[in-house]
Legacy VTK file of the C-alpha trace (Angstrom):
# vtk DataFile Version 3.0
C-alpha trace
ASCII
DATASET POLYDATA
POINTS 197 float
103.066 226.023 165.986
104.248 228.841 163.825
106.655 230.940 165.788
106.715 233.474 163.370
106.189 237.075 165.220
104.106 239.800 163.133
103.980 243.449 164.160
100.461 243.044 162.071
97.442 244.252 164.242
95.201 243.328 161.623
94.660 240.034 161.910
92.303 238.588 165.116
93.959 236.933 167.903
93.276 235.282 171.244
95.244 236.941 174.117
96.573 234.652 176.861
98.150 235.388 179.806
101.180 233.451 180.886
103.429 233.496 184.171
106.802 233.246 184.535
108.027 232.212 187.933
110.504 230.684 189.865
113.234 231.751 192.332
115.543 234.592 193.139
118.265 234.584 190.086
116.618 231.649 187.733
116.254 233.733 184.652
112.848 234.980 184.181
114.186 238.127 182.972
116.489 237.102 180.377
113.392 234.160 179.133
110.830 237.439 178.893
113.572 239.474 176.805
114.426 236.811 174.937
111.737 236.065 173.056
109.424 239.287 173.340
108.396 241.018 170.436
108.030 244.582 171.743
110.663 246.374 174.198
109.704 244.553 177.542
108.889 246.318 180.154
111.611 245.441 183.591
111.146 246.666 187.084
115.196 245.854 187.870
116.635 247.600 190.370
120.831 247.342 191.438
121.560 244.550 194.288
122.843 246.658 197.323
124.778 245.544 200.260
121.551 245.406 202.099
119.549 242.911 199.967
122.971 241.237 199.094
122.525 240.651 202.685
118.377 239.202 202.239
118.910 237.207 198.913
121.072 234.077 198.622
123.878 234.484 195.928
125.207 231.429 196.163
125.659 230.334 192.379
125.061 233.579 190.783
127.800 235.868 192.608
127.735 237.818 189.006
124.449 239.028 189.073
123.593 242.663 189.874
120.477 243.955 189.087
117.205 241.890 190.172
113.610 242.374 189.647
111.428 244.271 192.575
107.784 244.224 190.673
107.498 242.167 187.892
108.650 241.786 184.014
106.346 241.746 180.736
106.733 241.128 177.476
104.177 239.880 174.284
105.191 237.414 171.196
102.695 236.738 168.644
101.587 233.397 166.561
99.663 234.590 163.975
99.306 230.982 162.298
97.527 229.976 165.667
96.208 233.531 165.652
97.346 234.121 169.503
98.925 236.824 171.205
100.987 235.365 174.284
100.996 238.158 177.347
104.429 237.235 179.357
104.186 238.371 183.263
107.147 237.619 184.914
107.379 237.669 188.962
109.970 238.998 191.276
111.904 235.490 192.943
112.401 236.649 196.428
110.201 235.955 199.180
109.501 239.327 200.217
107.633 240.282 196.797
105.722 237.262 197.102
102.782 239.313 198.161
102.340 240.027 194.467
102.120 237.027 192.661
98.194 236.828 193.376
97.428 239.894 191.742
99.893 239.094 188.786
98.276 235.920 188.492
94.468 236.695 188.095
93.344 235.780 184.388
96.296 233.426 183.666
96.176 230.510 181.655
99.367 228.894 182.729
102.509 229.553 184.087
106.415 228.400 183.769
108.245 227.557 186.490
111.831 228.613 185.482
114.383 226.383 187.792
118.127 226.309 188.435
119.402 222.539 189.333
122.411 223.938 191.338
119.388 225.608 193.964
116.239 223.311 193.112
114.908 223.965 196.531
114.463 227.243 195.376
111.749 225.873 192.912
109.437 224.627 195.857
107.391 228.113 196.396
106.309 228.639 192.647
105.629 224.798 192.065
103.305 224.888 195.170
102.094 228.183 194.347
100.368 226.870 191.137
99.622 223.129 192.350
97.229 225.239 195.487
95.558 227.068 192.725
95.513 224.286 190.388
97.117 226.714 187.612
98.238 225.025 184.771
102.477 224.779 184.614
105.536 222.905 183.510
108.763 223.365 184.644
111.351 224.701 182.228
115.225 223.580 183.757
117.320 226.447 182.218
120.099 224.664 181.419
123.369 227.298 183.240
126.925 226.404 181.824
128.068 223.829 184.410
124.726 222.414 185.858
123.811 218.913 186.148
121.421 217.959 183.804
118.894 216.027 185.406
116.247 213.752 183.371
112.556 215.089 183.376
111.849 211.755 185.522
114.520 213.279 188.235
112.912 216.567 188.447
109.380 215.232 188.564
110.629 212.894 191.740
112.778 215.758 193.405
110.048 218.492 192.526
107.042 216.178 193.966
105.203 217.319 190.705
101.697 215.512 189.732
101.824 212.981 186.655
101.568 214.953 183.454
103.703 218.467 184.914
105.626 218.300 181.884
109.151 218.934 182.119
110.915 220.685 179.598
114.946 221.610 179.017
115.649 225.127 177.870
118.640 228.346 177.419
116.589 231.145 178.460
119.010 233.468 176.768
117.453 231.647 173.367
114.359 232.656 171.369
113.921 229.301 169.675
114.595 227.457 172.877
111.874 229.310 174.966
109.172 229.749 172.499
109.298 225.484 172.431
109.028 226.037 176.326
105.691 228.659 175.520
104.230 226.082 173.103
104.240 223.104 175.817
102.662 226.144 178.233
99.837 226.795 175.800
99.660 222.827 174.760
98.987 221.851 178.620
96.998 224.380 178.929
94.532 223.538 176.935
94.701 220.002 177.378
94.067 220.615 181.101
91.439 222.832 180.296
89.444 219.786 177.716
89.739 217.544 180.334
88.334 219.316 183.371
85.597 220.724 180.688
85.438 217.245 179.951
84.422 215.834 183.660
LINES 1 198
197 0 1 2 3 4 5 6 7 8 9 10 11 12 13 14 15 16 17 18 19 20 21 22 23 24 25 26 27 28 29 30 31 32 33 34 35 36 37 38 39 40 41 42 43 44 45 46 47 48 49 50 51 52 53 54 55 56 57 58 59 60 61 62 63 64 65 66 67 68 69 70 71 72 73 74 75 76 77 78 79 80 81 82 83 84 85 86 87 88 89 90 91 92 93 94 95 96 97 98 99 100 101 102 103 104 105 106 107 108 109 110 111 112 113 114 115 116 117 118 119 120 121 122 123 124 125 126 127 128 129 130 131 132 133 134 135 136 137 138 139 140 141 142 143 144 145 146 147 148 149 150 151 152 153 154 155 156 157 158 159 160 161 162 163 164 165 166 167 168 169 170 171 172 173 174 175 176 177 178 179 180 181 182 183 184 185 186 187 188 189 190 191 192 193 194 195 196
């Protein structure tokens, strides 16, 4: 798949809507700006002593800012002639109430996971298995984490056979447009076979 992004309008394209979830601190931001084309659009707001005191910081003392609505970006394959649509949730608990409305049209989703808090991971996983929304789990690989095998987060994740399970740096184009490509590549193999039954 030709990752090559075009600020062409001209040619046609096939817009598809992707998640990106996962818990409080995983990097959903920093995947969306990574790799968007245009300027994406963040809802961040400053961590205060009062939702210092509601989110868990363990592991990611440094962060400040965290999203409150939801993230978006857009990169283009014009080779594939698609248009990807990037909709990134809020990770804490207390903005759950908004993934259903974020998710309504999607295609697939990523569920963006930290191995030094994987039990963070367990809400968006089951999130998409109840809906039977397409996923795969990208491990964003932080400085310092274990690196677990895709076999060891498919056991500790309880994940059906053929989640895929992909390694990624969210802070790297290249890196998450492979992880956008395996999105788009399960989705529509999920899709062929339940057109298929």
């Amino acid at each position: 798949m030709d990752s090559k992004i075009s600020d062409d309008e001209s040619f046609p394209f096939v817009p598809l809507k992707v998640l990106v979830a996962g818990g409080f601190g995983v990097g959903k931001t920093t995947l969306i700006k990574s790799v968007s084309e245009i300027t994406p659009v963040t809802t961040e707001a400053l961590i205060t002593t009062a939702s210092a005191a509601l989110d868990r910081l363990e592991g990611i003392e440094g962060k400040s800012t965290t999203t409150v609505a939801m993230d978006f970006g857009r990169i283009s394959f014009p080779a594939q002639q698609l248009k990807l649509y990037l909709w990134g949730t809020p990770g804490q608990d207390r903005f759950w109430f908004m993934w259903d409305e974020l998710a309504l049209g999607a295609v697939g989703a990523i569920v963006l996971i930290d191995t030094r808090r994987l039990a963070d991971s367990f809400p968006a996983v089951e999130y998409f298995l109840d809906r039977d929304l397409p996923f795969v789990v990208a491990v964003n690989e932080f400085d310092g984490a274990y690196r677990y095998t895709p076999d060891e987060i498919t056991e500790a994740l309880a994940l059906r056979p053929g989640v895929p399970v992909v390694h990624c740096d969210a802070r790297l184009a290249r890196s998450v447009t492979d992880v956008l490509i395996a999105v788009v590549r399960h989705s529509l193999a999920t899709a062929a076979a339940t057109n298929g039954s």
